[in-house]
N, C-alpha and C positions, 0 to 999 in steps of 0.2 A: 574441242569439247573439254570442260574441265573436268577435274578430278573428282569434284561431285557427282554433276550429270552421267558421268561413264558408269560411279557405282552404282547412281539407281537406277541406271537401266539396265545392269545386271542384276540389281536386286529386282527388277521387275520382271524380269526374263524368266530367274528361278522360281517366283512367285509361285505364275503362271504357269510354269512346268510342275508347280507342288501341287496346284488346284487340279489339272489336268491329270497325273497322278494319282490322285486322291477323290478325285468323278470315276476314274477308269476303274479304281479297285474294288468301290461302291457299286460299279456296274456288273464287274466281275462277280461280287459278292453274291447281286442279287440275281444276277443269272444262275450262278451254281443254286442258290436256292431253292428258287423257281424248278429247276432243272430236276430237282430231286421232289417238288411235290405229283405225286399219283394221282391221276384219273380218278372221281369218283364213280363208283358202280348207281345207276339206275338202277329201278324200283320199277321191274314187270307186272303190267297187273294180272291178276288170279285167270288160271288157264282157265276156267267156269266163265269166265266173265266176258261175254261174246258180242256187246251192244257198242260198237262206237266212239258214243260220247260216253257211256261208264266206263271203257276205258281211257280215253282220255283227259275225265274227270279223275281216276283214279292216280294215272301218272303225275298229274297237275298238285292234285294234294300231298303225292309222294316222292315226287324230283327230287326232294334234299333231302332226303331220310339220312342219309349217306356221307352227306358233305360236313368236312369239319370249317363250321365257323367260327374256330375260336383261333385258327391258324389265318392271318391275315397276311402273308405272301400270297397266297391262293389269289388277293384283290391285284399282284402284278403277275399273273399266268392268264392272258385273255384267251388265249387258247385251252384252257380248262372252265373257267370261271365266266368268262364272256359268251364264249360259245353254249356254255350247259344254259345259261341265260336264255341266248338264242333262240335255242332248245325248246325251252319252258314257254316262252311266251309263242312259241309258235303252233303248239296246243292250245291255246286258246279258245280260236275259232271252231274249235270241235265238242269245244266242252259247254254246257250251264254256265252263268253270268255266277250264280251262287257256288260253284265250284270253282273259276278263277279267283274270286274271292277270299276263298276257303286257303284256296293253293300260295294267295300275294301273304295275306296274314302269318301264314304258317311260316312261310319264310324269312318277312321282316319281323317275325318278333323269333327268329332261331338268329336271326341277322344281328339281333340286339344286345350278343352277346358283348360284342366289341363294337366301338362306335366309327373304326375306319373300315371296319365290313359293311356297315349299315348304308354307310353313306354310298359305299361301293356302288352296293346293289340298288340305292335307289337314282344314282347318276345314270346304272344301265337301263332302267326304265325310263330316265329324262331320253337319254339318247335314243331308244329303239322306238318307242311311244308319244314321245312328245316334241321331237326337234321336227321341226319343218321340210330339213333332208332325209329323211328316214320315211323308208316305203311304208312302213310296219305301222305308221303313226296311228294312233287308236285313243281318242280317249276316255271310251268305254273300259278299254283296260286299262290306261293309267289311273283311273281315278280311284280304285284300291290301292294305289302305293299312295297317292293323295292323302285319302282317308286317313293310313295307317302313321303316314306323318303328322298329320293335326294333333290325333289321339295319342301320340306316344308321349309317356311321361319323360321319355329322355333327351326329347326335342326341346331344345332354348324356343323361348315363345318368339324371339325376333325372324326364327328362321321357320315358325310356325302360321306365323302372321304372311310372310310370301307366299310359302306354300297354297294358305287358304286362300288364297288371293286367284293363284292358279284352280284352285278345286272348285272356287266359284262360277271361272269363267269357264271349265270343261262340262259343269253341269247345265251351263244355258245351251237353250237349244238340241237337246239331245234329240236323240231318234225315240219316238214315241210322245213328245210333246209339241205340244202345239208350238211352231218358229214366232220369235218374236216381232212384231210388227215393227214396219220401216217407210218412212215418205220419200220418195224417189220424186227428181225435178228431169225431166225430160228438154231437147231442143228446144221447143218451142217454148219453154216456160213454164209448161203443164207441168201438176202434179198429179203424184197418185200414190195409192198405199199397196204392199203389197198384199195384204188380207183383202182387199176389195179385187184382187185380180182373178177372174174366174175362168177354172179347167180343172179337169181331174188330174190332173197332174202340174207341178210349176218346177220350174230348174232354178235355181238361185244362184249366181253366180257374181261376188267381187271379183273384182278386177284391175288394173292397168294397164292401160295398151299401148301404154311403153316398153313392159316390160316382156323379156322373150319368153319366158314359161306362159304368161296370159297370151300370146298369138299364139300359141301354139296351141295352148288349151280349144282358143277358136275356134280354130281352125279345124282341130279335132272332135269339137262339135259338129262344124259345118259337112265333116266327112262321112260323119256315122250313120247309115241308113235308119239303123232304127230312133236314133232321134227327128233325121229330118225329116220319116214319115210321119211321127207319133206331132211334129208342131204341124206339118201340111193339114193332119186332119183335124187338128185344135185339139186332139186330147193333150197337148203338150204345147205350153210357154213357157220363154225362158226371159227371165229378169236378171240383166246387166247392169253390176253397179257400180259406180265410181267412185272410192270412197275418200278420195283426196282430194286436195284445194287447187290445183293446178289444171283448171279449164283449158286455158289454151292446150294444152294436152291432149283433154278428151275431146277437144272437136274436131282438133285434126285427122284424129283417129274414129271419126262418126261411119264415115263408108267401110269399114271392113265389120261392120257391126251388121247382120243381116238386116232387113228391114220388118222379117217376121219378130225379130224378137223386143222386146222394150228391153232400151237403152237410157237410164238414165245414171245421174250422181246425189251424192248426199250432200243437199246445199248448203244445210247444215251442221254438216261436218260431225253428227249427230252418230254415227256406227263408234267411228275408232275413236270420239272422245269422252263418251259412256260404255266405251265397250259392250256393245249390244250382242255383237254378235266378234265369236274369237278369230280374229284373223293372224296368225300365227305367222301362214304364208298365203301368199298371192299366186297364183287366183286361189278362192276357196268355192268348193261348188256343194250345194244341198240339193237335195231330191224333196216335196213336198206334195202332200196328196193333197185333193179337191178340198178340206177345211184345214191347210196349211198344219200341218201334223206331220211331223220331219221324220222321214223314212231312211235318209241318208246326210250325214253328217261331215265333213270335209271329208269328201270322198273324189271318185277320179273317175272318166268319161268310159273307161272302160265297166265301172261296175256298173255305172246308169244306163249302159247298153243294153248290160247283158239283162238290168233290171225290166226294160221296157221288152226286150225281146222275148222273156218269159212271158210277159204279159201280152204277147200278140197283137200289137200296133200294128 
């Protein structure tokens, strides 16, 4: 080897041990940092206050009473900052629509102090509320961090413009409005809509039955008693859709599709390239009463169980 290549592969060597060096002290830095910020204290609500949801309305609005956000190491302690997150959102469920509201505002605009807080906290709502692997996924609740992105004067409109992008697609469809109508093309060729499908109840269900979470999904429709008595006695159908272009696919896959349920695809291709309906992740399943009025929103087999099991199928 010559006397050149020998140098710089020492000078490559020490580089590399300089960057390594100087990642490690960086890391070192920011662990002692981290290490030294304190737990914020929670906000108990009022011993008088004995109902529930007013307290965890009350929690909801008062979670960050506490927390300094103008200190942004706090955004690398997930173990303080993630989890009080955690935390927060998982009150929810217990509170008013108008008081998670109340409680998202409060926080991204105390968030707005500093803009690598903000983004923090609204990545941990992408993550808990809105990623496709996340149990938590909601977005009834993410759509107050939605909002409050549009509205914020200190959001660049290019990253406003995505945003509402996403804010448009978590508004279609929600629970409480009527589902938006779809032509489904069946085996034989037939079509049909799904607003013309009649029963007090309808299951809506994309799909691919290639993939392992959609058999499984199936599957775990075809187990569940109170679905399978709720279709035996018609108060319940369930429309299977295909919303991709690859037929030979779905016909191979026609037999593990019961025969009570309609099994069709979009021949149109007409869901995922108007975005009709939000498919995030596959399968996605709705719950819809007798005038298709969506009761349940990408939700899971276990809540449509326990839905119809209240209701005494």
């Amino acid at each position: 080897m010559s006397l050149f290549y020998k140098l710089l592969a020492v000078l490559t060597v020490v580089a590399m041990c300089g960057c390594a060096s100087k990642e490690k002290k960086e890391a070192e830095n920011t662990s002692t940092a981290t290490t030294a910020l304190k737990n914020f204290e929670r906000v108990a609500p009022p011993v008088m206050m004995t109902n529930p949801q007013d307290r965890a309305g009350f929690m909801i609005t008062h979670f960050w009473d506490r927390f300094d956000f103008a200190d942004t190491m706090y955004c690398y302690a997930p173990e303080i900052t993630e989890q009080g997150f955690a935390d927060f959102i998982a009150l929810f469920p217990y509170a008013t629509s108008i008081k998670v509201s109340e409680g998202v505002k409060k926080l991204l605009d105390a968030a707005e102090v500093d803009e690598v807080m903000y983004n923090h906290f609204f990545k941990l709502a992408g993550k808990y509320l809105y990623d496709p692997n996340s149990e938590r996924r909601n977005d009834e609740f993410y759509i107050p961090f939605l909002e409050h992105i549009v509205a914020s004067p200190k959001v660049t409109d290019a990253y406003k413009i995505r945003t509402a992008h996403f804010l448009q697609l978590a508004n279609r469809n929600r629970p409480g409005t009527k589902a938006q109508d779809i032509v489904y093309t069946i085996a034989s060729g037939a079509t049909g809509r799904l607003h013309n499908i009649s029963a007090p109840y309808l299951l809506l269900m994309f799909y691919n039955p290639d993939c392992k979470e959609c058999k499984e999904t199936t599957d775990h429709l075809k187990n569940s008693p109170a679905i399978t008595a709720a279709v035996s006695s018609g108060r319940l159908k369930i429309l299977a859709v295909y919303t991709d272009e690859n037929l030979d696919i779905w016909r191979a896959h026609l037999n593990e599709i019961p025969q009570s349920w309609i099994n069709g695809y979009d021949k149109a291709l007409n869901i995922r390239t108007n975005e009709v309906y939000d498919l995030k992740a596959i399968p996605t399943l709705y719950l819809l009463d007798r005038d298709k009025t969506v009761i349940m929103k990408d939700t899971s087999v276990g809540f449509i169980n326990g839905y119809l099991e209240q209701k005494q199928f």
